[in-house]
VEXGUNU-724819 format. One record per residue (C-alpha): residue in one letter; residue number from 0; z, x, y. Coordinates in nm, 2 decimals, always signed. Layout:
<rs>
+----+-----+--------+--------+--------+
! aa !   i !     c3 !     c1 !     c2 !
+----+-----+--------+--------+--------+
!  A ! NUM !      Z !      X !      Y !
...
+----+-----+--------+--------+--------+
</rs>
This chain:
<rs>
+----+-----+--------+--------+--------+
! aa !   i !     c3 !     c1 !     c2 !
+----+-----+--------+--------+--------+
!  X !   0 !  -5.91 !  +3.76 !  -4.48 !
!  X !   1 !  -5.71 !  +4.02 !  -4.65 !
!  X !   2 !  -5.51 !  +3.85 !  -4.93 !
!  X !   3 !  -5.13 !  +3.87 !  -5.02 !
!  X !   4 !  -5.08 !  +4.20 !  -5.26 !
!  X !   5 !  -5.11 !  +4.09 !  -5.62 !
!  X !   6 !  -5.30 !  +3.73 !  -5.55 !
!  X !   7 !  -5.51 !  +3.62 !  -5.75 !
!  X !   8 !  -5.64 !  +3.35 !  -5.53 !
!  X !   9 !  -5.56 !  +3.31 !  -5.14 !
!  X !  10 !  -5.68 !  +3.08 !  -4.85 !
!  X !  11 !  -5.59 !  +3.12 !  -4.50 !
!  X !  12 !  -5.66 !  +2.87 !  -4.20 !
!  X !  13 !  -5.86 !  +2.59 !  -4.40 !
!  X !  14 !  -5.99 !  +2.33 !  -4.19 !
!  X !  15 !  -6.13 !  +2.03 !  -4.36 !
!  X !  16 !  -6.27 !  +1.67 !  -4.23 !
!  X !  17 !  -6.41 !  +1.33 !  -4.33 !
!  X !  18 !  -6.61 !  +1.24 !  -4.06 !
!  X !  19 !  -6.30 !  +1.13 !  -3.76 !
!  X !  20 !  -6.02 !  +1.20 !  -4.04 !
!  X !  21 !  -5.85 !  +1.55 !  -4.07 !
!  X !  22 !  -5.77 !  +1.61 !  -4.40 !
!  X !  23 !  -5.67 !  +2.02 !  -4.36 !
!  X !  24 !  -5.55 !  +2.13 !  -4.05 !
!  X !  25 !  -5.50 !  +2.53 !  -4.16 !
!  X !  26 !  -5.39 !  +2.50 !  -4.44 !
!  X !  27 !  -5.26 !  +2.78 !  -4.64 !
!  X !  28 !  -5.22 !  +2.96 !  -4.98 !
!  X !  29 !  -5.21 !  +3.21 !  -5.21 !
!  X !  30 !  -5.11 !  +3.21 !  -5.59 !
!  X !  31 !  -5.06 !  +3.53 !  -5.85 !
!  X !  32 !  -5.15 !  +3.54 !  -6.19 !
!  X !  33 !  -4.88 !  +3.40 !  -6.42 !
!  X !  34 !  -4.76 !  +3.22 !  -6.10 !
!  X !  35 !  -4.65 !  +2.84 !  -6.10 !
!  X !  36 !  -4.76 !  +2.70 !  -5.75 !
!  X !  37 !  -4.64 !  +2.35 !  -5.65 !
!  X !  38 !  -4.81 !  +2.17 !  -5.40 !
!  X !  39 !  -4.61 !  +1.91 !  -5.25 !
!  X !  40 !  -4.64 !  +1.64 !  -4.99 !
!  X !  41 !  -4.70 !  +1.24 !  -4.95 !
!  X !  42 !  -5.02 !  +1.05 !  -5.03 !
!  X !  43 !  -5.30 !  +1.16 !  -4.76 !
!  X !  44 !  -5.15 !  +1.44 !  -4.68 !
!  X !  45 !  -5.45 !  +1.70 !  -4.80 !
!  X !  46 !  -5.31 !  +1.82 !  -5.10 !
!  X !  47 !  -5.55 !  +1.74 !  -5.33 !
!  X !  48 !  -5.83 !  +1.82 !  -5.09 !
!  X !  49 !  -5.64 !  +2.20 !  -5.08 !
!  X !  50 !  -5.61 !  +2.16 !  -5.44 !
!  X !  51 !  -6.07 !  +2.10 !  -5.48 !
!  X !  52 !  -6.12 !  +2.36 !  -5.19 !
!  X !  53 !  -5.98 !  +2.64 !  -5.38 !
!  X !  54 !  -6.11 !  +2.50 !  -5.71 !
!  X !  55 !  -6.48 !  +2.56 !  -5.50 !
!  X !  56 !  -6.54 !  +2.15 !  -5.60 !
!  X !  57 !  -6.52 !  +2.11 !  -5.19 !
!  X !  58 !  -6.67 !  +2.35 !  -4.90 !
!  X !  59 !  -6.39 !  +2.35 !  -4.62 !
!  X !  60 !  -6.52 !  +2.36 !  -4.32 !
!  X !  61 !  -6.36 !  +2.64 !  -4.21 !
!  X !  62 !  -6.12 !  +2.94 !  -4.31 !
!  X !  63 !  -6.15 !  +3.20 !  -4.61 !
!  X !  64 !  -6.10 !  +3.14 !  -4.95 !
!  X !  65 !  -6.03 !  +3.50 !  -5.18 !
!  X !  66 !  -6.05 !  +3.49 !  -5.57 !
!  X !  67 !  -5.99 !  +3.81 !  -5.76 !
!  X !  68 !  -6.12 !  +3.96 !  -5.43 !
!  X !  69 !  -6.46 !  +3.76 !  -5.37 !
!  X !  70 !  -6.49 !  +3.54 !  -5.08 !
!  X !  71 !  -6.54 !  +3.19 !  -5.26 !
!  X !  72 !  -6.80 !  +3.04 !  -4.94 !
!  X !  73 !  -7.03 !  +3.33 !  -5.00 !
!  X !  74 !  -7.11 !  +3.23 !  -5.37 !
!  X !  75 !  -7.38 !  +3.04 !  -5.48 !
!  X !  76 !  -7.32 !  +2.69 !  -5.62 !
!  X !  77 !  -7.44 !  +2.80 !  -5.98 !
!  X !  78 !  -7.16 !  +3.08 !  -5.97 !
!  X !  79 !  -6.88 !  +2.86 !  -5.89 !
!  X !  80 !  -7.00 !  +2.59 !  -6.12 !
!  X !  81 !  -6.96 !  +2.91 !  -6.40 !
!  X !  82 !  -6.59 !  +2.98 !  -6.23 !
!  X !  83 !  -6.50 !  +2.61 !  -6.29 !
!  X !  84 !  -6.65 !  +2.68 !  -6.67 !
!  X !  85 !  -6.49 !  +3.00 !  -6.77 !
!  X !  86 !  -6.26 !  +3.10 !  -6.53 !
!  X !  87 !  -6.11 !  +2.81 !  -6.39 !
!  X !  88 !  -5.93 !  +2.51 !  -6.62 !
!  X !  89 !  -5.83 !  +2.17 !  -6.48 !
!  X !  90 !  -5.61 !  +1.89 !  -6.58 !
!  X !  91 !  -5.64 !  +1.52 !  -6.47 !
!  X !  92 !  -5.40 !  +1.21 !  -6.40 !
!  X !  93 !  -5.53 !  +1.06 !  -6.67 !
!  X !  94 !  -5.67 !  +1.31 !  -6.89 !
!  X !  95 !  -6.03 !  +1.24 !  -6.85 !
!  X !  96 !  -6.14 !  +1.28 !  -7.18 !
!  X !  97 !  -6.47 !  +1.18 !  -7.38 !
!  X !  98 !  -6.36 !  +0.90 !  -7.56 !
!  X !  99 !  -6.64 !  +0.89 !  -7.81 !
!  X ! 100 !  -6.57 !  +1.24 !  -7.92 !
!  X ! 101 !  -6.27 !  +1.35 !  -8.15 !
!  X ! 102 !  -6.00 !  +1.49 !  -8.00 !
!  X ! 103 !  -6.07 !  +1.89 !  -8.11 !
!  X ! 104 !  -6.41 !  +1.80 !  -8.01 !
!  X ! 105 !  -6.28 !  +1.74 !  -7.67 !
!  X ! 106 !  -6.08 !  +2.04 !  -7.70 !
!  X ! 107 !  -6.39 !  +2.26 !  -7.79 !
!  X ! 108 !  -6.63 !  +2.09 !  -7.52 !
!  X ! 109 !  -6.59 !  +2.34 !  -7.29 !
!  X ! 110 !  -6.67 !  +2.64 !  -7.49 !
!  X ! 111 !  -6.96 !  +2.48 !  -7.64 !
!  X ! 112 !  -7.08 !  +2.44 !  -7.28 !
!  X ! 113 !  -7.09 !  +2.79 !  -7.27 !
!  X ! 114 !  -7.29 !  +2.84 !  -7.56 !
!  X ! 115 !  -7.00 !  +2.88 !  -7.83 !
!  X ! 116 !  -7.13 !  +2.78 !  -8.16 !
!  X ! 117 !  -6.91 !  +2.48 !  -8.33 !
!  X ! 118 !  -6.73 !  +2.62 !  -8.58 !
!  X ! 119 !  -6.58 !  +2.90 !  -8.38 !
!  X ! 120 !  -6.53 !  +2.65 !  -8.05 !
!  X ! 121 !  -6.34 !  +2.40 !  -8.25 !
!  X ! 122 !  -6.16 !  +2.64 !  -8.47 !
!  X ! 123 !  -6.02 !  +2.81 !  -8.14 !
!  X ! 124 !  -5.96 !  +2.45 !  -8.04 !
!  X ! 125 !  -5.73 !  +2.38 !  -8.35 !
!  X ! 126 !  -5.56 !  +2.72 !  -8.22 !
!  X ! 127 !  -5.45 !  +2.56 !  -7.87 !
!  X ! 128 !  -5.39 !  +2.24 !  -7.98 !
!  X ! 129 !  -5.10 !  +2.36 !  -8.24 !
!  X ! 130 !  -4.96 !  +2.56 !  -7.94 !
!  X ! 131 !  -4.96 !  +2.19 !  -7.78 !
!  X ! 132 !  -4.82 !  +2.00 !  -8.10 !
!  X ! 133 !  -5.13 !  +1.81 !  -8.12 !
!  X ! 134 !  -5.34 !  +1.91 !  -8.42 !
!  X ! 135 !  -5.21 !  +1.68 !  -8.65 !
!  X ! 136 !  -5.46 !  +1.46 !  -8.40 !
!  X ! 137 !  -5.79 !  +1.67 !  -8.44 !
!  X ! 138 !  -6.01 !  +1.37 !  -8.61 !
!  X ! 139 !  -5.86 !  +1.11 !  -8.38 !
!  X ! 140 !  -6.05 !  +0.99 !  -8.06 !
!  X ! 141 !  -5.82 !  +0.93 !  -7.75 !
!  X ! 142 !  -5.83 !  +0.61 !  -7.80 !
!  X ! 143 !  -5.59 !  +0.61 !  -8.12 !
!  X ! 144 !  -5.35 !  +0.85 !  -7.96 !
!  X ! 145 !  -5.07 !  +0.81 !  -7.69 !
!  X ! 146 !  -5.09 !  +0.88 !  -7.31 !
!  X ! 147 !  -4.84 !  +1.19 !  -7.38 !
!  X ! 148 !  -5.07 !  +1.29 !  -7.71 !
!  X ! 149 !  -5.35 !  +1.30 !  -7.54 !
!  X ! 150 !  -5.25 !  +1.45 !  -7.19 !
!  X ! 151 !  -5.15 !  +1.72 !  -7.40 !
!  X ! 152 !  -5.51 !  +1.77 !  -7.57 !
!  X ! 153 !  -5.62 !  +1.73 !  -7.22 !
!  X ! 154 !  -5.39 !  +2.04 !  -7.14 !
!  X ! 155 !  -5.53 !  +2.25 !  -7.46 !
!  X ! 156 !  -5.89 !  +2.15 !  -7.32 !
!  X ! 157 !  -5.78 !  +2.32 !  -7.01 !
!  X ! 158 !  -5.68 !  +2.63 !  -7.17 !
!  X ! 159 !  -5.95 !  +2.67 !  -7.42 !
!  X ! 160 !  -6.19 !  +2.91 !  -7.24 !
!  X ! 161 !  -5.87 !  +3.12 !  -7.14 !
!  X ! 162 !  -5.94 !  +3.05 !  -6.76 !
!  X ! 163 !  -5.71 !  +3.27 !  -6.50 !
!  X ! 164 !  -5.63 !  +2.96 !  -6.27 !
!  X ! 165 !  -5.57 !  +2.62 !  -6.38 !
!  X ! 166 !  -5.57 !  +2.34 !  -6.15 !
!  X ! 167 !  -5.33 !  +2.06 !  -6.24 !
!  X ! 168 !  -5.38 !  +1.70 !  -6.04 !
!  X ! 169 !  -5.12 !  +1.50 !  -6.06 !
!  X ! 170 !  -5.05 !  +1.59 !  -6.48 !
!  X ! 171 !  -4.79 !  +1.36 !  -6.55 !
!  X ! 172 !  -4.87 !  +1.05 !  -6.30 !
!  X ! 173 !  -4.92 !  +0.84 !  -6.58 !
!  X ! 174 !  -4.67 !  +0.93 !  -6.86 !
!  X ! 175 !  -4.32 !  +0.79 !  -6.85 !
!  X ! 176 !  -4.04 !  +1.05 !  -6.77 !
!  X ! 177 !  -3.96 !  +1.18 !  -7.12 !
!  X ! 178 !  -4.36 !  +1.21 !  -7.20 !
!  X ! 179 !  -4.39 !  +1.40 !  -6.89 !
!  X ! 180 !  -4.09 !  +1.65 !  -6.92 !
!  X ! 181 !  -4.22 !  +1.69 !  -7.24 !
!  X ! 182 !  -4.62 !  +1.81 !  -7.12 !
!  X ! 183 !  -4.48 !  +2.01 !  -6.82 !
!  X ! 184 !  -4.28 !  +2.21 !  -7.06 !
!  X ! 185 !  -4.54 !  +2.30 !  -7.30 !
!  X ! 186 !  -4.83 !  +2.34 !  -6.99 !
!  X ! 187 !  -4.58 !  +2.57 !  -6.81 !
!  X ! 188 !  -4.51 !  +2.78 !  -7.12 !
!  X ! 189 !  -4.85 !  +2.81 !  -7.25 !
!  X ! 190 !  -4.99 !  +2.93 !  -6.94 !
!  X ! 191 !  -4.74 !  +3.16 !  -6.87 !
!  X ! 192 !  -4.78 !  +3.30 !  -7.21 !
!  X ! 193 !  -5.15 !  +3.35 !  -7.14 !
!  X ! 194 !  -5.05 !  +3.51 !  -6.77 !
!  X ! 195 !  -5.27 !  +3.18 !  -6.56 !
!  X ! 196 !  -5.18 !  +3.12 !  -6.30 !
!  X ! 197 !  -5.15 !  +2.72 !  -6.22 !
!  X ! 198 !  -5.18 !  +2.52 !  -5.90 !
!  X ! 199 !  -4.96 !  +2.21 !  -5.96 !
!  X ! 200 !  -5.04 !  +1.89 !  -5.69 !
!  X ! 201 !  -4.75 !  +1.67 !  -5.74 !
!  X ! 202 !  -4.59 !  +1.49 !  -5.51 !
!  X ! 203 !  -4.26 !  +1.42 !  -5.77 !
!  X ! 204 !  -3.94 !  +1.66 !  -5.73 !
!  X ! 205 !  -3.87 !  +1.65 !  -6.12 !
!  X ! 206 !  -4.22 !  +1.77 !  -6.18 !
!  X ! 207 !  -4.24 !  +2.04 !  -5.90 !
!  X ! 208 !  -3.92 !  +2.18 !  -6.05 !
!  X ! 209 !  -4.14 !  +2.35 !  -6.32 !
!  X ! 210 !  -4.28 !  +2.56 !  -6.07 !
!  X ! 211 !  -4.19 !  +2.91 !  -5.93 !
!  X ! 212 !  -4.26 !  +2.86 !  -5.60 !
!  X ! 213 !  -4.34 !  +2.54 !  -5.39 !
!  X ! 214 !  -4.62 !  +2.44 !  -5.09 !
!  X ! 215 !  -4.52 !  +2.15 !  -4.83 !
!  X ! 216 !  -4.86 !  +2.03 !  -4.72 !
!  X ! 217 !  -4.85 !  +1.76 !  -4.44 !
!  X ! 218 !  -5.08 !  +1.61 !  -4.20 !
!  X ! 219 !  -5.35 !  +1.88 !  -4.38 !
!  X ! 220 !  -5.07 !  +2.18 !  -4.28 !
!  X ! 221 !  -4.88 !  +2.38 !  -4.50 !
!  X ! 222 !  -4.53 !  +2.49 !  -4.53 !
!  X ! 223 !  -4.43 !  +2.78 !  -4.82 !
!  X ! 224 !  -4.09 !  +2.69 !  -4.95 !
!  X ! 225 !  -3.90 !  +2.95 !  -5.11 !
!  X ! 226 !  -3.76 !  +2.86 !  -5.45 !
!  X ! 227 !  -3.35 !  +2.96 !  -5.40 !
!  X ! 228 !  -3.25 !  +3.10 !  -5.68 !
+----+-----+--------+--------+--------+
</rs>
């Protein structure tokens, strides 16, 4: 596959099943850095299964996947698990973080999965969750914060290691409107400001209207949709 100019990440003709049900149909993609990506479309319509094959979580079964110019299929599963550590940042529904830990603990977790010692990982975790208007909540565990307060420490998680793609599922499915608005706003800007790009699976208008560009994906096809400006 030879990639849009300037992607970062691409896919072209991804075909994907669960034993009799199609969930991609050729399905494509492609994303740049700094680039907002919305991908659209009802439940069951593949989105999220384009959203794990180009995170490497899911092997289609076929097409090409590019990122930065390396064909994802012909990696081994240790080097995409380190993509998905360093390179790669993701943010959940419903935040998924530890509860036992602190909140800049949770923050920090993933640097001190890559061998960052403490002090450093947590004081770079203070750093991203001020960006986030959440350090005021470093000693708290999520389960004495709000759904917004901690979706947003989910976000600084996301962003700790500096990955070059995040992946955001569904960010605000479980915040009210004005908690939502709210963690779209500061995810947008703060990834922007760092130049990641960010695949958005939504399937809300309000939400998808934080994006540059948007991705119609149904019956596991896809459908590019122009932002009009």
């Amino acid at each position: 596959m030879t990639p849009p100019p300037g992607s970062l990440l691409a896919a072209e003709n991804l075909r994907k099943a669960y034993g009799p049900t199609t969930a991609l149909d050729g399905a494509e993609f492609s994303i740049h850095p700094g680039e907002v990506v919305a991908v659209m479309g009802p439940s069951g319509s593949g989105k999220s299964t384009l959203l794990h094959c180009l995170a490497g979580i899911v092997t289609p079964d076929s097409g090409s996947i590019t990122y930065d110019g390396r064909e994802l299929s012909t990696m081994s599963d240790a080097r995409r698990s380190a993509l998905r550590r360093s390179e790669f940042g993701f943010v959940f529904q419903f935040g998924q973080l530890v509860p036992e830990l602190t909140c800049v603990e949770n923050v920090a977790l993933p640097l001190r999965l890559n061998g960052t010692p403490r002090k450093e990982a947590e004081r770079t975790a203070l750093a991203w969750m001020a960006r986030l208007e959440v350090d005021d909540l470093a000693r708290k565990r999520p389960g004495e914060v709000s759904g917004g307060q901690g979706q947003r420490v989910a976000v600084a998680r996301s962003l700790v290691t500096g990955p070059r793609v995040l992946f955001a599922d569904e960010p605000t499915g479980a915040l009210d409107s004005l908690n939502g608005e709210r963690v779209m706003e500061l995810l947008t800007e703060a990834a922007r400001s760092a130049n990641a790009a960010v695949v958005l699976v939504t399937h809300e208008a309000r939400v998808a209207a934080w994006s540059d560009r948007e991705i119609v994906v149904r019956d596991g096809r896809s459908r590019d949709m122009e932002r009009l400006v």
